[in-house]
Backbone as a ProteinNet text record, in pm:
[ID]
protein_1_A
[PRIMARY]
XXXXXXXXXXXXXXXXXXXXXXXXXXXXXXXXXXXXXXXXXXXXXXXXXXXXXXXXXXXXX
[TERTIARY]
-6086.4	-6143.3	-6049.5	-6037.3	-5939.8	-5992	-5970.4	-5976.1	-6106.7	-6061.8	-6110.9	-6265.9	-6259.6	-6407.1	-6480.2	-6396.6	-6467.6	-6536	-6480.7	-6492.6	-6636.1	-6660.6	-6754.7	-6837.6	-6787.5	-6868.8	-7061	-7048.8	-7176.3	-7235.8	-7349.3	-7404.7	-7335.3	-7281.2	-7213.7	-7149.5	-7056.8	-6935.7	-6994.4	-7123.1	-7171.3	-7195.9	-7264	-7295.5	-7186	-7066.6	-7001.7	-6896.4	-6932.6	-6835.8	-6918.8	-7047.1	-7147	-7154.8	-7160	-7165.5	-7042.1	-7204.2	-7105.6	-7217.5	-7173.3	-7207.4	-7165.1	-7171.1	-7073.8	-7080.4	-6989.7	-6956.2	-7146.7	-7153.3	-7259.7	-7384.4	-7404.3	-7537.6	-7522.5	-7384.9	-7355.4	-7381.1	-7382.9	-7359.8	-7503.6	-7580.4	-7731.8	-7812.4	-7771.5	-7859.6	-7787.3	-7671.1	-7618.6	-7675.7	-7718.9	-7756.5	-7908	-7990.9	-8090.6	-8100	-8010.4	-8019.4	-7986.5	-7915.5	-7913.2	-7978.6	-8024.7	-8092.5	-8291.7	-8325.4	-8463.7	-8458.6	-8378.4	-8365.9	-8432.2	-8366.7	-8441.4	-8321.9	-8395.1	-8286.3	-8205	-8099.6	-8030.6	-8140.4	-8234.4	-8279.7	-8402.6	-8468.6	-8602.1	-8480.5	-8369.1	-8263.2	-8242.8	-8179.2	-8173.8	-8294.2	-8414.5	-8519.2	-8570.9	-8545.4	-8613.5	-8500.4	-8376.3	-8292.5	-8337.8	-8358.2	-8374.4	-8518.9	-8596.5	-8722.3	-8761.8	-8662.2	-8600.8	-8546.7	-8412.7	-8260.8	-8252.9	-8409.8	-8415.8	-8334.3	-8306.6	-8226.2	-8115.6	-8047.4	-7901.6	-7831.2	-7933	-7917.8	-7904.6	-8043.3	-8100	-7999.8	-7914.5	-7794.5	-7716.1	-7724.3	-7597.8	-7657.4	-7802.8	-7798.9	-7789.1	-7747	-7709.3	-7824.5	-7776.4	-7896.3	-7952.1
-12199.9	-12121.4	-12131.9	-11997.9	-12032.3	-12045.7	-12104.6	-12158.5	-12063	-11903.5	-11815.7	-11794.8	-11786.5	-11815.2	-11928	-12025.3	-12173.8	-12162.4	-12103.3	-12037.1	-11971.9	-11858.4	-11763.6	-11712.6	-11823.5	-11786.9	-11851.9	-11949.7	-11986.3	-12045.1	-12059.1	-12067.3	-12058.3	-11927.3	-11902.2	-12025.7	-12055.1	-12125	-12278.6	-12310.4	-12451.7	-12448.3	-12354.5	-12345.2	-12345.7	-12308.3	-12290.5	-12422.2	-12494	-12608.7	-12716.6	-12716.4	-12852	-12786.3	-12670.7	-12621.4	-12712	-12829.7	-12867.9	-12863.3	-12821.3	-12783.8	-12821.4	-12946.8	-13000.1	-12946.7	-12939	-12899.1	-12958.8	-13085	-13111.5	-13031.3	-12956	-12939.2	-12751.7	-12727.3	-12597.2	-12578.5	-12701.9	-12707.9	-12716	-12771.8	-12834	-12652.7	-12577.2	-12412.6	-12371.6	-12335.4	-12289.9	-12281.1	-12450.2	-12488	-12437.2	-12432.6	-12397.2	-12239.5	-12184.8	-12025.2	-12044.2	-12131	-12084.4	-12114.4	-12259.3	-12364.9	-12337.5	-12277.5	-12249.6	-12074.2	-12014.1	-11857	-11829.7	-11904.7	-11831.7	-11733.3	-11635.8	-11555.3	-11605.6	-11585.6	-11679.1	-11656.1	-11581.5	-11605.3	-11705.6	-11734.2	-11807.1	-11944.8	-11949.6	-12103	-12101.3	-12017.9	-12132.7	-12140.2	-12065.9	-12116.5	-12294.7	-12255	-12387.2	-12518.6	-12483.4	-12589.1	-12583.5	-12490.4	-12534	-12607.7	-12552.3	-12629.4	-12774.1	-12821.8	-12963.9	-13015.4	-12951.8	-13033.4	-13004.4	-12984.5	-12958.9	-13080.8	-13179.9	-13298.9	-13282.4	-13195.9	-13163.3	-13070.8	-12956.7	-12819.5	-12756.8	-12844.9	-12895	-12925.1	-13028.4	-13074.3	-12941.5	-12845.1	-12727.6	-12642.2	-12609.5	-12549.7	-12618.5	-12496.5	-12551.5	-12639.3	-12657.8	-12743.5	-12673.7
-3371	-3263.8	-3144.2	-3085.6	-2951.5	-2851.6	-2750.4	-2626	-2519.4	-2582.5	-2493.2	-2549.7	-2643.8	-2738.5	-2711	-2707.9	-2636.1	-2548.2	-2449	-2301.1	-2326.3	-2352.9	-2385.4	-2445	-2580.5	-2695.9	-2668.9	-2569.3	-2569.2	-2701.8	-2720.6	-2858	-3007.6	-2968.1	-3082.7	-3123.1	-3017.3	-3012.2	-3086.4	-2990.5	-3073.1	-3162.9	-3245.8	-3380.5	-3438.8	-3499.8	-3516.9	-3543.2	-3386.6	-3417.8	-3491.4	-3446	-3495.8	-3675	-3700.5	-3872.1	-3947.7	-4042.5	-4152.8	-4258.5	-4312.6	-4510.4	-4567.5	-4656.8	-4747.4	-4853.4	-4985.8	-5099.1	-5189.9	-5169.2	-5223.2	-5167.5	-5042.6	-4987.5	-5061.1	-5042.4	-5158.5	-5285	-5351.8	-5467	-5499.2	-5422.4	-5462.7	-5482.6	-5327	-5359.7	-5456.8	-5494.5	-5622.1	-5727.7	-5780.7	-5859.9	-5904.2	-5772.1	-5730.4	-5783.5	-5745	-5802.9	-5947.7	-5975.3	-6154.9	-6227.5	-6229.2	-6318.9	-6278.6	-6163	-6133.7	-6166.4	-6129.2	-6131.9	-6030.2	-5890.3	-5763.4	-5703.1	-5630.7	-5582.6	-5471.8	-5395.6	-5272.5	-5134.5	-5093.1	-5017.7	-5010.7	-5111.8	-5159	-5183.9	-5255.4	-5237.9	-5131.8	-5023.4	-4884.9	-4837.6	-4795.6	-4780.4	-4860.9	-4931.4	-5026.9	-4934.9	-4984.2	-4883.8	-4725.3	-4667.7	-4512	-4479.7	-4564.3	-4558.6	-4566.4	-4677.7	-4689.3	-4632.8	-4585.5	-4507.6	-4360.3	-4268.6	-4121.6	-4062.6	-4178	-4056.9	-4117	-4166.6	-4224.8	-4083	-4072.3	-4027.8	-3842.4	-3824.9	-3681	-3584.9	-3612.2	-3529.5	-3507.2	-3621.4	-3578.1	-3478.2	-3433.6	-3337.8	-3172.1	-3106.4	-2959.1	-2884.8	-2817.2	-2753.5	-2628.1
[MASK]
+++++++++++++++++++++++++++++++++++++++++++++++++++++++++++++

C-alpha cells in the first residue's frame, strides 16, 4: 500500500493492513465447500460465525 492511501484510505486502509487469513483458515472453508457441499456463501458464513475472534481484530476501530 502506498503512503497516499495510508493517508486517506481511512478504514479501508485498516482493514486491509490488520487482514490476515492464513492458508489454514482458507483451507478449513474450502474444505467446508467440498466435503459438506455448502455453497461459498453459507462456508464463510459458517466460518465467520465461528472465527469472530480470528476476524474482529481486522476491522477498524
Amino acid at each position: 500500500m502506498n503512503k497516499t492511501f495510508a493517508g486517506t484510505g481511512g478504514g479501508t486502509y485498516d482493514f486491509i493492513k490488520n487482514f490476515k487469513w492464513t492458508n489454514t483458515d482458507q483451507n478449513e472453508v474450502a474444505d467446508t465447500v467440498g466435503s459438506d457441499k455448502l455453497g461459498l456463501d453459507k462456508a464463510a458464513k459458517q466460518w465467520t460465525d465461528s472465527r469472530a475472534g480470528v476476524w474482529k481484530p481486522w476491522l477498524p476501530r
